[in-house]
N, C-alpha and C positions, 0 to 999 in steps of 0.2 A: 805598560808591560814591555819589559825589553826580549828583543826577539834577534835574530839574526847569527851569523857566523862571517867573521872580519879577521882577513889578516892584516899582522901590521909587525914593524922591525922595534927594538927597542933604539931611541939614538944614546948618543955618547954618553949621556949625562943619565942614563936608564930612566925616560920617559918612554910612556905610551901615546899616542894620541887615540883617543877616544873615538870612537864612530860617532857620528851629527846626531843621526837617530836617538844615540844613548845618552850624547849630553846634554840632550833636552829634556830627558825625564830627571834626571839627577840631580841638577842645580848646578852649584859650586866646591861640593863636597862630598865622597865618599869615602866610605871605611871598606876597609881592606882586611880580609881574613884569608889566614892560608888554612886552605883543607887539602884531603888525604890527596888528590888530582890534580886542583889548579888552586888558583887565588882568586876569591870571591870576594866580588866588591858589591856593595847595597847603600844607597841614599841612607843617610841619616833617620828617616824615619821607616824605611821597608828594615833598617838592622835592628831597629827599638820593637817593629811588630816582631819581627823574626825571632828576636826573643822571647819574646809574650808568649806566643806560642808554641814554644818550649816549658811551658806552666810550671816553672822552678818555682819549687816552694821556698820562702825567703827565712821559714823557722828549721829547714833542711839540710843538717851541716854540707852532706852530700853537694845538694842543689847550689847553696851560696858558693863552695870551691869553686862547683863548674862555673857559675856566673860570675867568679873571679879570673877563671881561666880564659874563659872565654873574651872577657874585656879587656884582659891585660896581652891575648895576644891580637886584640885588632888595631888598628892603626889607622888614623883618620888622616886624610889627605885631602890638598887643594886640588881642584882643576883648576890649573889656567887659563889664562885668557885664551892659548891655542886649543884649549881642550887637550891637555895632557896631564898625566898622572904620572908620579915621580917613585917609581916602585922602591926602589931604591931606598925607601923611607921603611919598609915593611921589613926591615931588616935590623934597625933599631929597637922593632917590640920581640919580633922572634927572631933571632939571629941566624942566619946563613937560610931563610925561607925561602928565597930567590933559587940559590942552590939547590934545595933539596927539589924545587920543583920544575927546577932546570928551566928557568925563565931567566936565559943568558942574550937572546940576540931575536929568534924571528918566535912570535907566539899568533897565536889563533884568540881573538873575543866571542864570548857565545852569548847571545843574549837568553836567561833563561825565568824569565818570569820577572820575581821581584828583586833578583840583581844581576849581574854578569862574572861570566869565570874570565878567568887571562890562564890560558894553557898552552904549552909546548907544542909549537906549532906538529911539529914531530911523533910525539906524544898525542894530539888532538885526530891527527890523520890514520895514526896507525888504529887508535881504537875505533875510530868515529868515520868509518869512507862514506864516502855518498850513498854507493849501494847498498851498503851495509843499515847505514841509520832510514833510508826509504823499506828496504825489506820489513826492519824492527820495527818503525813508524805503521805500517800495514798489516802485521802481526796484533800492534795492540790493539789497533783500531777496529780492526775485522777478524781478529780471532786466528790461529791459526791454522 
């Protein structure tokens, strides 16, 4: 299960390095999806259940589009040997994705179950403050 919140700079060439924690659950590879906040990365096989459990019907004209859209905007990448990911690559499936999610220079890792986001560090603080997400956290857990 990936857990945690990590900052980290992009360097010159727009890698990430990974936190230790997360590139021990992952392997060598993860796929990369940009959604509506940040960019969601998932092991090869948590992206394959993530879909399953979306229960596209595959005789579903509907269903097959999404399950083409959805494939053709994810982007699968190496980790290297330092444990970094080459975002930079996520730009060749959806074009100017980095952009729109303004993952230019400092971002925030959140470790959230069965993958991790990459979000603006900026963007991650203004929604997500400490006090704010311990109030929220104690809200769900014990009601308000």
């Amino acid at each position: 299960m990936l857990t945690g919140q990590y900052q980290r700079s992009l360097d010159s060439k727009i890698r990430v390095t990974l936190p230790a924690p997360q590139r021990k659950q992952l392997g060598d590879v993860v796929i990369l999806l940009r959604r509506q906040d940040a960019l969601y990365g998932y092991s090869p096989e948590a992206y394959e259940a993530w879909i399953a459990s979306l229960n596209l019907n595959p005789r579903n004209r509907d269903d097959v589009t999404a399950l083409r859209m959805l494939n053709a905007a994810a982007t699968t990448v190496d980790i290297d040997s330092a444990g970094r990911v080459a975002l930079g690559k996520i730009d060749e499936s959806d074009p100017q994705a980095r952009e729109k999610l303004q993952l230019d220079r400092d971002v925030t890792i959140v470790g959230n179950g069965d993958h991790f986001e990459i979000w603006n560090t900026n963007k991650w603080n203004s929604l997500f403050s400490a006090d704010d997400r311990v109030a929220t956290l104690e809200d769900l857990i014990f009601g308000a």
